[in-house]
C-alpha positions in Angstrom: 93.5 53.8 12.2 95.4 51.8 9.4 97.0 53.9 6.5 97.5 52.4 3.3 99.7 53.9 0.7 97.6 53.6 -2.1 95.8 55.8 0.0 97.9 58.6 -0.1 97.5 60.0 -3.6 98.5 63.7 -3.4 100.4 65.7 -0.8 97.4 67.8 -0.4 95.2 64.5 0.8 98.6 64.1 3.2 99.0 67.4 4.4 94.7 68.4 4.5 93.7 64.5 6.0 96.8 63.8 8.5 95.9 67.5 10.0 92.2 66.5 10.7 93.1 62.8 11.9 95.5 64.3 14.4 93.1 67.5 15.3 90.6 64.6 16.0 93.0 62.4 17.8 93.6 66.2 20.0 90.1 66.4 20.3 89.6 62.8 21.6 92.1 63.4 23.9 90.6 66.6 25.7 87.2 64.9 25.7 88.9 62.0 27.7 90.8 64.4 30.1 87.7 66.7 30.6 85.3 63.4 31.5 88.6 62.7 34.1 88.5 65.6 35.4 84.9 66.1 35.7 84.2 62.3 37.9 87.2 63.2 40.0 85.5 66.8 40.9 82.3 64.5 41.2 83.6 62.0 43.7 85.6 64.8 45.5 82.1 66.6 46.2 81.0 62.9 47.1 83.4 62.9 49.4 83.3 66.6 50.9 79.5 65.7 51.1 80.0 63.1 53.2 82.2 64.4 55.0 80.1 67.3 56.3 77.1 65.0 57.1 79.8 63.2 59.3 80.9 66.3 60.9 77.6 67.7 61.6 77.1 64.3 63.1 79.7 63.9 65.2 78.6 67.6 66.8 74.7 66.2 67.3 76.1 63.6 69.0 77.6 65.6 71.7 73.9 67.3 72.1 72.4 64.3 71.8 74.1 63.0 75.0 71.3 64.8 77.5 68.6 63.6 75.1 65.5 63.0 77.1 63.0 60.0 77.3 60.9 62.3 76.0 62.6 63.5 72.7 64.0 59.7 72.0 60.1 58.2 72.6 58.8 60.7 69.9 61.7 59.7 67.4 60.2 56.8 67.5 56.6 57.3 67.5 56.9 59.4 64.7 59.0 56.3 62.6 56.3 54.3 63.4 53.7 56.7 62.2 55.6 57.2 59.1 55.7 53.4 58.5 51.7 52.7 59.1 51.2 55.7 57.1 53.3 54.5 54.1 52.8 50.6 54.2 51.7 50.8 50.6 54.8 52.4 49.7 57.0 50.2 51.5 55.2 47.0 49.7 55.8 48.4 46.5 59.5 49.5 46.8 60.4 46.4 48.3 58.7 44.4 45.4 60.6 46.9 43.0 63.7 45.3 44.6 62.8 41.9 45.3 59.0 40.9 43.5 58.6 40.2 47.0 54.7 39.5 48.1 52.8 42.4 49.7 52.3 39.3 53.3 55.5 38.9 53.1 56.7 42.4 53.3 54.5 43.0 55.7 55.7 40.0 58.3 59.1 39.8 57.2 59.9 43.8 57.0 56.9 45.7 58.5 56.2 44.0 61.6 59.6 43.0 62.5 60.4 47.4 62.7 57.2 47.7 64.1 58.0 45.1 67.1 61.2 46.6 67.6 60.1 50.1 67.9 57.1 48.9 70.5 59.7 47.1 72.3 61.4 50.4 72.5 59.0 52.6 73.2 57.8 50.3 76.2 60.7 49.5 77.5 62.9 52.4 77.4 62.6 54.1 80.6 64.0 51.3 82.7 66.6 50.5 79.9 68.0 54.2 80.3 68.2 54.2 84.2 71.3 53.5 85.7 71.6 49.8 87.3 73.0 49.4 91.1 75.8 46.9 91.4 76.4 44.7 94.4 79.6 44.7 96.1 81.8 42.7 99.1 82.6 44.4 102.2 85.9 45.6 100.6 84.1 48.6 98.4 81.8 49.2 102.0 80.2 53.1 102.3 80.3 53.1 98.4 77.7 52.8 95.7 78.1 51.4 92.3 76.3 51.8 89.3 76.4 51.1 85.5 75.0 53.5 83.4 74.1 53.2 79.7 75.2 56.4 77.6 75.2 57.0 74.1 78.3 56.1 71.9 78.2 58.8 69.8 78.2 59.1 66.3 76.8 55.8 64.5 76.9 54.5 60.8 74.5 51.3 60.0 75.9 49.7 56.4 72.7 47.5 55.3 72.3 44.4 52.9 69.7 44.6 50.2 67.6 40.9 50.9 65.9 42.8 53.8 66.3 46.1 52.6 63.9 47.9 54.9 64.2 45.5 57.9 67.7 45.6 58.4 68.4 49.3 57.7 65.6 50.6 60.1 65.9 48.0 62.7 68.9 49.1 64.5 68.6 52.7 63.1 65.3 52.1 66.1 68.3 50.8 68.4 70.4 53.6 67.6 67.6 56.2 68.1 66.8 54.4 71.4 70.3 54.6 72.8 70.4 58.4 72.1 72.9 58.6 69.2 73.0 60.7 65.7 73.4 58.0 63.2 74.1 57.8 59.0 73.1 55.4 57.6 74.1 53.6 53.9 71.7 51.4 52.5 72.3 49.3 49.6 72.7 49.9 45.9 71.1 46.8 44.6 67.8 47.7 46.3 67.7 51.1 44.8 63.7 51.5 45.3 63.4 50.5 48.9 66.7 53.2 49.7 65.5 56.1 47.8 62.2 55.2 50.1 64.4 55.4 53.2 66.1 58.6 52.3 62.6 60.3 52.1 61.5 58.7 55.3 64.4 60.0 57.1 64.5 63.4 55.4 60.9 63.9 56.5 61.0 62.7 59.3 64.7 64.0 61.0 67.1 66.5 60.9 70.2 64.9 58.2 72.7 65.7 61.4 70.7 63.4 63.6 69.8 60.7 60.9 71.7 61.1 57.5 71.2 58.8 54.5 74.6 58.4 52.0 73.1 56.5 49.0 75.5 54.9 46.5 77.7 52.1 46.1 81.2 51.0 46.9 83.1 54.5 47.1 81.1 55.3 49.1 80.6 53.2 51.9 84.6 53.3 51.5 84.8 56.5 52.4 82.2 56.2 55.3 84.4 53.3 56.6 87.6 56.0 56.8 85.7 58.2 59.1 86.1 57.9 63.0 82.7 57.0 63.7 81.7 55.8 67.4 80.4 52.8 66.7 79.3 50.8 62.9 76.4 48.2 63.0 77.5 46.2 59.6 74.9 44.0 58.0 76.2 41.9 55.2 78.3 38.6 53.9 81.9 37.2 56.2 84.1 38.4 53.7 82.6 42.7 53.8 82.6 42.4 58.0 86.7 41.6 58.0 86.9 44.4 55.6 84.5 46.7 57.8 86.0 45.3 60.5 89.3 46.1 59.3 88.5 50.0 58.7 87.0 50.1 62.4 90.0 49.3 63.9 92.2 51.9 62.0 89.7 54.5 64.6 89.4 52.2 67.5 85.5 51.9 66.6 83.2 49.6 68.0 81.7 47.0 66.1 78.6 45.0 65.3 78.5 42.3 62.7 75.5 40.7 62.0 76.9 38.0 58.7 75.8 34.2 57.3 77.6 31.0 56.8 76.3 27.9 56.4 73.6 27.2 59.0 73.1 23.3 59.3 69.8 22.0 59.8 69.8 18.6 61.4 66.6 16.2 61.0 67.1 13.0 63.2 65.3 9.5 63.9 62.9 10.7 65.9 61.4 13.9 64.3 57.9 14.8 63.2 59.0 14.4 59.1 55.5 16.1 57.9 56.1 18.9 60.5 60.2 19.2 60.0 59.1 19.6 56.1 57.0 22.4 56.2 58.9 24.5 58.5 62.0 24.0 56.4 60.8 24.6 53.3 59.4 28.0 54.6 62.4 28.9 56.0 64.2 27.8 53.2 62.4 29.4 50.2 61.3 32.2 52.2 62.5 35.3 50.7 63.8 33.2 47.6 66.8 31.4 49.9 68.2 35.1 50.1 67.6 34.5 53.9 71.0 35.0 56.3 69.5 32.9 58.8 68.0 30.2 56.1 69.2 25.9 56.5 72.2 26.5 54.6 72.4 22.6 54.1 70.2 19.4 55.5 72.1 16.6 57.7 69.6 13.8 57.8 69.6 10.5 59.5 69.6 8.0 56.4 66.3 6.1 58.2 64.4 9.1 57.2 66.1 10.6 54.1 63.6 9.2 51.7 60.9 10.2 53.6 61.8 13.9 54.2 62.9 14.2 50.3 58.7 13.0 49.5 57.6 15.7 52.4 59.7 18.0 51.2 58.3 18.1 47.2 54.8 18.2 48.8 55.4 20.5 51.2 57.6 23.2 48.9 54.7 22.8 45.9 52.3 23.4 48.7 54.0 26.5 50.0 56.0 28.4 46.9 53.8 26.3 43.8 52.6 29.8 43.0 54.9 32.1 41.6 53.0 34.9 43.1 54.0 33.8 46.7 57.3 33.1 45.9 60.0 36.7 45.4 63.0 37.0 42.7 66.3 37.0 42.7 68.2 40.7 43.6 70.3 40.4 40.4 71.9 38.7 37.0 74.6 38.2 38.7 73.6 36.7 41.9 71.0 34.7 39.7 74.0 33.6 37.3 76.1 32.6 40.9 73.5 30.2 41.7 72.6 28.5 38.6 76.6 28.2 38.5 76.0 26.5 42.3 74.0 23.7 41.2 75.7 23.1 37.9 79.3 22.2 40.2 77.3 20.5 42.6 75.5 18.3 39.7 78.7 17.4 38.0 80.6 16.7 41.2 77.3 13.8 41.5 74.7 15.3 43.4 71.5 14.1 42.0 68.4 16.7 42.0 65.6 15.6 44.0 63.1 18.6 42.4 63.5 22.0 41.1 66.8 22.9 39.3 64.0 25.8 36.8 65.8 28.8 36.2 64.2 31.9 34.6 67.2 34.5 33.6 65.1 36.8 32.0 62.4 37.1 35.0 65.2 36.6 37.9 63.6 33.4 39.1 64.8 30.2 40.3 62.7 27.4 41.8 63.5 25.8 45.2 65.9 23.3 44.5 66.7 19.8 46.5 69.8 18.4 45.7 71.1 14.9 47.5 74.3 13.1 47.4 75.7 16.0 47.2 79.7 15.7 47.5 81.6 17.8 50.6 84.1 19.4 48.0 81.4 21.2 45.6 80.4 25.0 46.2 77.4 24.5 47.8 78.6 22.5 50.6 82.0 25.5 50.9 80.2 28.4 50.3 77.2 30.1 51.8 74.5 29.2 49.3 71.9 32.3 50.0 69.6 31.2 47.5 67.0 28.7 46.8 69.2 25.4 46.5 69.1 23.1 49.3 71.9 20.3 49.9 70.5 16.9 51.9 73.6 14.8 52.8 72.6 11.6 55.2 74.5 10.3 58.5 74.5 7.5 60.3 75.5 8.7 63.5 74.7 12.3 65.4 78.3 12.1 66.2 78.6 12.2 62.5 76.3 14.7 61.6 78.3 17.0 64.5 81.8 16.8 62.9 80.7 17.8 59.8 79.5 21.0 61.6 82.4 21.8 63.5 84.2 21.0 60.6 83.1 24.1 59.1 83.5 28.4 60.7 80.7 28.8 63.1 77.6 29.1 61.9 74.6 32.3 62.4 72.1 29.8 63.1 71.4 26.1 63.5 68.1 23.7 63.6 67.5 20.3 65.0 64.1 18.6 64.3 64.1 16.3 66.9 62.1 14.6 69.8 64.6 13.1 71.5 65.8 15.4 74.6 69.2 13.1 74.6 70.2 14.4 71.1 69.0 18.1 71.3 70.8 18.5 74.4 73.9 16.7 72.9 74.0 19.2 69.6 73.5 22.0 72.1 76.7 21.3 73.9 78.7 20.0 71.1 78.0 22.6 68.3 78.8 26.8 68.6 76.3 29.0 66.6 75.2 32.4 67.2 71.8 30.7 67.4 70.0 27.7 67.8 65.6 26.8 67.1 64.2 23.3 67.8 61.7 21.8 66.1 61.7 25.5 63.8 63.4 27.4 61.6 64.3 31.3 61.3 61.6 32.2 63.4 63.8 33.3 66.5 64.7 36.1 64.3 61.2 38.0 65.2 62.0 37.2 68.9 62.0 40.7 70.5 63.7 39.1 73.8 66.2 37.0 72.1 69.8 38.3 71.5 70.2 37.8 67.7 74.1 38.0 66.1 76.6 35.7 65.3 79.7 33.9 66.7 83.3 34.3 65.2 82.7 33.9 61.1 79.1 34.7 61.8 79.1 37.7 63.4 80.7 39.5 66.6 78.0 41.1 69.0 74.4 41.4 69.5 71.3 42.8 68.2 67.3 43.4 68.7 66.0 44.9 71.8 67.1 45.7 74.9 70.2 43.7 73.3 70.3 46.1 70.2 70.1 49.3 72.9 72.9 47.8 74.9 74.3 47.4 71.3 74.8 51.3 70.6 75.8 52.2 73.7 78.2 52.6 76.7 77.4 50.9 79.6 79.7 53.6 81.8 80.8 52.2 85.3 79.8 54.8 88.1 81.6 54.2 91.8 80.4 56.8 94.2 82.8 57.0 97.6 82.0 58.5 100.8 84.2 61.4 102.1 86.2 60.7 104.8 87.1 57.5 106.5 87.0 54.6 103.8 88.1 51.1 103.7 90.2 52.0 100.9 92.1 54.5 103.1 93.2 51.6 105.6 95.4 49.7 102.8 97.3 53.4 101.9 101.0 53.2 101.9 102.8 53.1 105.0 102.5 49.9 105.5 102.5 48.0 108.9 101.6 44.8 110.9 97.5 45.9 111.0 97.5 46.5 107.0 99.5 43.5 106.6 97.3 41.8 108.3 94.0 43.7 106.4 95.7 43.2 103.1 96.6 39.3 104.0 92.9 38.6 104.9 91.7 40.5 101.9 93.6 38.0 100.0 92.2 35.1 102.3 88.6 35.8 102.5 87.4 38.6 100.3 
């Protein structure tokens, strides 16, 4: 506030005016510390909240220890109940989040839950029993066994692209191993958590499956806490800061992340085939795919040819807006426009797409070729619909530009020529590899899914996932009496000499 002197006309206005401006300026200043005081009360509750749910956690966990077949098969039954039983609400909060289309919530989120909780269910007896180890004649008259136990106290952190999928899938792993679990689902699919709080509320005890909604803060403060183990789902950059927090407690750690997973389409492929399964993969979900070609390595003999397929293939698949989802968020949506703008300036010329739609979240599938190694999309992990094509000449050339870059979640050859698959199989490190497909060894219940390095550190889905959340405990079992261990005991002599000497020799 400016005061002017020609505004000051008596010493009344003075005395009466400057009162009121500074009892406003007092008042302003209360309101500000009262609105201070009242969020830090607010996230101090937040926090006490949490921390309670953790605590009654950690204490279920101990019970949870001599859970039965029995009461771990009927956690699951009843999650599967729950999800046949609410399929119509899961399509709609997921389209909330994502305008994502009823099939593809149902294949994509549904059925990938309900595979893993069959899968589970079937299996689960044999994965809880202990498993007998072999042994040399050095460990004779005992009996050696690993046993799987549960690690505890879990948290699963969850992205929002999947936002059922990946927060219920290893909540079933964690369930199956025999652990009390909370789990934070993300902010920017606010429809599809509040769902999964009511599931879990219905459907469990909070100290045996919690739900912490919210943002930041407070997966922050969930990451202080010494749980057993965290299952993180999420970008590189979050899983070294989860990552981070884990090892401040000594916690165990999953990491399911991205990168940039190459897709390489050679000589010899099938181009109509290698077409349609990559534009599928690739616009599935809107790009917003972990697992997605990040970027297209293609011999130059066939570039021209895949870039026609492609077009035919992509209008085919995703011309209809109603089969094809949104984008989570302005900002994500405003990242990607910003994507192919660099890439376009740095050269790259755009083969189709390039439509973006601000106001209704949407962005075409986008081919871009030519595109230069020094623009975002070829440095960062695009997870969106914008797809690079860069040609080679040479495998051997198409394989240094892969290990140029971290390790990627997946990669894809389209190929049908043994000699090169095999070559890219031994040459290249990814946390997973399809021929002749894309992102469909996902759904694989058999297949250990997860990452390498950059991409991810262990593995999920599953007997993998159950192995996952738990301890695989190593049991020995001695005889009493007379052992074999008892004839290299201290004092020593020429026979333990000798005993010792040949157990170096021979065993």
């Amino acid at each position: 506030m400016i005061l002017r002197k020609t505004e000051l006309k008596t010493d009344e206005w003075n005395s009466k005016s400057w009162n009121k401006f500074l009892n406003r300026k007092e008042l302003e200043s209360q309101l500000y510390l009262r609105l201070t005081f009242y969020f830090y009360i607010m996230d101090t509750l937040a926090q006490s909240r949490i921390r309670e749910l953790f605590e009654s956690c950690k204490r279920k966990s101990l019970e949870l220890r001599t859970s039965t077949l029995a009461h771990r098969k009927a956690n699951l039954r009843k999650l599967e109940t729950w999800i046949l039983n609410n399929r119509a609400e899961i399509h709609m909060a997921v389209y909330r989040d994502l305008q994502k289309p009823t099939q593809e919530t149902d294949v994509t989120e549904i059925f990938v839950v309900l595979s893993e909780i069959r899968k589970a269910r079937k299996n689960l007896r044999s994965w809880m029993m202990p498993e007998r180890v072999g042994s040399s004649i050095v460990f004779i008259g005992t009996k050696a066994e690993s046993c799987p136990e549960p690690k505890g106290a879990c948290l699963i952190i969850s992205p929002w692209n999947y936002p059922f999928q990946l927060a219920i899938a290893p909540l079933v792993s964690a369930l199956a191993a025999g652990n009390s679990v909370i789990t934070k689902p993300s902010e920017f699919s606010e429809n599809t958590s509040n769902l999964i709080k009511k599931m879990c509320d219905e459907l469990f005890e909070s100290d045996e499956v919690g739900v912490v909604l919210g943002a930041v803060d407070e997966s922050k403060e969930l990451l202080s806490l010494p749980f057993d183990h965290i299952f993180f789902t999420g970008s590189p950059t979050v899983g070294k800061i989860v990552m981070e927090a884990a090892a401040k407690n000594l916690a165990s750690v999953t990491l399911e992340l991205g990168g940039k997973s190459p897709t390489i389409v050679d000589e010899t492929a099938n181009i109509k085939d290698a077409a349609t399964k990559i534009s599928w993969g690739k616009w599935l979900n809107a790009g917003q795919v972990c697992i997605a070609p990040d970027y297209l390595l293609v011999h130059e003999k066939v570039k021209q040819e895949l870039i026609e397929e492609l077009v035919v293939q992509s209008t085919k698949l995703y011309g209809n807006e109603e089969t094809y989802a949104a984008i989570i968020s302005r900002e994500h949506h405003n990242r990607i426009n910003d994507l192919m703008a660099d890439a376009i300036e740095k050269g790259a010329d755009l083969e189709f797409g390039g439509k973006s739609d601000r106001a209704n979240l949407r962005f075409t599938p986008t081919l871009l070729s030519n595109v230069s190694s020094v623009t975002r999309v070829m440095e960062e992990e695009i997870f969106g619909p914008i797809l690079p094509l860069i040609s080679y000449q040479t495998l051997d050339e198409a394989i240094d530009i892969i290990n140029s870059k971290e390790k990627a979640l997946a990669l894809y050859i389209f190929s049908k020529s043994k000699r090169n698959i095999k070559k890219v199989k031994k040459e290249t490190s990814s946390g997973m590899m399809a021929i002749n497909d894309t992102v469909i060894q996902f759904g694989h219940p058999d297949l250990p899914i997860g990452g390498v390095n950059n991409s991810g550190i262990g593995k999920a889905h599953g007997y993998h996932g159950f192995i996952a959340f738990s301890n695989q405990k190593a049991v020995l079992t001695q005889r009493i009496g007379l052992t074999m261990a008892k004839t290299i005991y201290p004092p020593f002599g020429k026979l333990k000499n000798f005993i010792i000497n040949s157990m170096i020799k021979y065993f």
